[in-house]
N, C-alpha and C positions, 0 to 999 in steps of 0.2 A: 504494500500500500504506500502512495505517496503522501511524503508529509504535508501538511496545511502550507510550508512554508515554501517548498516545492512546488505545490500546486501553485499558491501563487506569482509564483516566477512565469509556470506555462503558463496561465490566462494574460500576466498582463508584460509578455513578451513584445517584444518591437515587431512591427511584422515589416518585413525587409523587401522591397517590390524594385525588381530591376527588368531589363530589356524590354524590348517591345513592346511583348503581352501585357507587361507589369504596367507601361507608361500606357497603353488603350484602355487597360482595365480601369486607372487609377482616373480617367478622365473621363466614363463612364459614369463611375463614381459618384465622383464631386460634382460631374452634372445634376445627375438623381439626387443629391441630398442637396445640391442647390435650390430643385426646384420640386424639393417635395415631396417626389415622388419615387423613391427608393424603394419602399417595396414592391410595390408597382414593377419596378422595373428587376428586381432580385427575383422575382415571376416569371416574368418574361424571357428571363437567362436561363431559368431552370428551366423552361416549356421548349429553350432553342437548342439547349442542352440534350435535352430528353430526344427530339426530332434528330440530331446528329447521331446520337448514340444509336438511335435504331435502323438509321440510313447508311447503309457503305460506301453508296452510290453516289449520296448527297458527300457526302467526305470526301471521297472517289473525284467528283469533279470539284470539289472545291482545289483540289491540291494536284488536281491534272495541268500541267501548263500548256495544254494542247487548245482547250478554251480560253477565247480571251476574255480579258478583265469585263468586257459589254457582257458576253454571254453570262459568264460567272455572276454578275449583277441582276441582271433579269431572274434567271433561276431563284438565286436566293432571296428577290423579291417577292417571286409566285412563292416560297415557304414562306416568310414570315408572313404576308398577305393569308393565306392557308390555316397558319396557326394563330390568325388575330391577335399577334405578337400587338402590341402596344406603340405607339409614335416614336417613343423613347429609344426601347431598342433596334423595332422597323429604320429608323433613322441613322442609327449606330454603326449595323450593318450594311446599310447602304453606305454609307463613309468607308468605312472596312473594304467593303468589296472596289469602290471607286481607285481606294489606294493602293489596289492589291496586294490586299493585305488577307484573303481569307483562310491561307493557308495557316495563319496565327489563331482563327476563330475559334478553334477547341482553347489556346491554349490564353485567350483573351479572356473566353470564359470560367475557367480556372482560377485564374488569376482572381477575377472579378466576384467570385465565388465566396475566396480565400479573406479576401478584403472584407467585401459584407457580413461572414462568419464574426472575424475577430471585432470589425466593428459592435455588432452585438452579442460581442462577449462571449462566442458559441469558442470550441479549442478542436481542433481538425486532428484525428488519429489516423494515421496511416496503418495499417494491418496486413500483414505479409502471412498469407500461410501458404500450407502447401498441395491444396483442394478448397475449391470455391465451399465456403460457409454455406449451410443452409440457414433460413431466413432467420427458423428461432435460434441456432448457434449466432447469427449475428445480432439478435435482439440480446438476447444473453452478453455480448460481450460489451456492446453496448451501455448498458444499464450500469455494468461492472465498473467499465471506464468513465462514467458519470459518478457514480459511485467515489471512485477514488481520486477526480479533479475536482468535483464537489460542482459543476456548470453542465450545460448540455455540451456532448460531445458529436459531430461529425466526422462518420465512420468510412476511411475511403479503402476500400481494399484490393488486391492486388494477390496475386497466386505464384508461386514459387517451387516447382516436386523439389527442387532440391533440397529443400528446407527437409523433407521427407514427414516432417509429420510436427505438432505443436503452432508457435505460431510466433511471429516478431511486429511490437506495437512501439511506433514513436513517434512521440506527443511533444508536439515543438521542438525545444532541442535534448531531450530523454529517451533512451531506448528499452526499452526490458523483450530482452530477446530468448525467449524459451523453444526454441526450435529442438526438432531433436539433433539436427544437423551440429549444432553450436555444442548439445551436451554429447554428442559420440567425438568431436573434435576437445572438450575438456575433460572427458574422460581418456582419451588417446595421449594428451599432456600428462595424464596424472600417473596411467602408468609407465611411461619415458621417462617420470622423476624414480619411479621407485624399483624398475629394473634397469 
């Protein structure tokens, strides 16, 4: 379990935004809570987000250089248009696409994601194992890691066989890595010390 004082370190860490994505995200941003409309718009990412993740295609031609920046534009217009994406971000990504810039759009979102989290105080867990969770192993772990930052936690996870089995969680700049992989290599150390 992490201490209270620990914990407080993760929630109110710097959050450190650099390159491209970081500089779109961050001016996304300060638009939406310029003008109000932040949640609104943290909606909106997550609904663009959602529409990516389940298109290959849409991905596929975003980051194909075989279409040009016009076509790219158009397309991503009939989506957001499609998913009654809001002005805010309909706007955003038309900027995006104009600058051809949409091969950053997964990772514009990301960013923008990361930002609005810590802005309301939410702490981003990354979670490595080595087979996809099932839903209530990942509510379970969830809960756990709320539990021991004492805030709501956002749970990204990521899949690993090598890890071979257990699982690696790191919470801003904290790792607790209980894989079996890391205990068959600390076990391997320990009997090199004693034969």
């Amino acid at each position: 379990m992490l201490s209270s004082n620990m914990t407080s370190k993760i929630v109110a860490e710097n959050l450190i935004i650099s390159g491209l994505a970081g500089r779109y995200a961050v001016a996304l941003f300060d638009l939406a809570k310029e003008t109000a409309t932040l949640d609104n718009t943290a909606q909106d990412v997550a609904t663009l987000a959602a529409l990516l993740a389940e298109s290959e295609d849409l991905v596929g031609m975003m980051l194909n250089p075989v279409f040009s920046i016009k076509t790219k534009s158009r397309a991503m217009a009939a989506v957001v248009k499609y998913a009654q994406i809001g002005d805010m971000v309909a706007n955003f990504v038309s900027v995006v696409s104009r600058n051809g810039r949409l091969d950053q759009l997964e990772n514009i979102i990301a960013e923008f994601r990361r930002i609005f989290a810590h802005y309301n105080g939410e702490v981003t867990a990354s979670v490595v194992t080595a087979r996809k969770l099932t839903k209530p192993h990942l509510a379970v772990l969830k809960k756990k890691l709320e539990s021991m930052v004492g805030c709501d936690v956002t749970v990204a996870t990521d899949i690993d066989p090598a890890l071979l089995g257990g699982v690696v969680v790191k919470i801003g700049s904290h790792m607790i890595d209980s894989s079996l992989a890391t205990r068959l290599a600390n076990l391997e150390e320990s009997m090199k010390e004693v034969g």
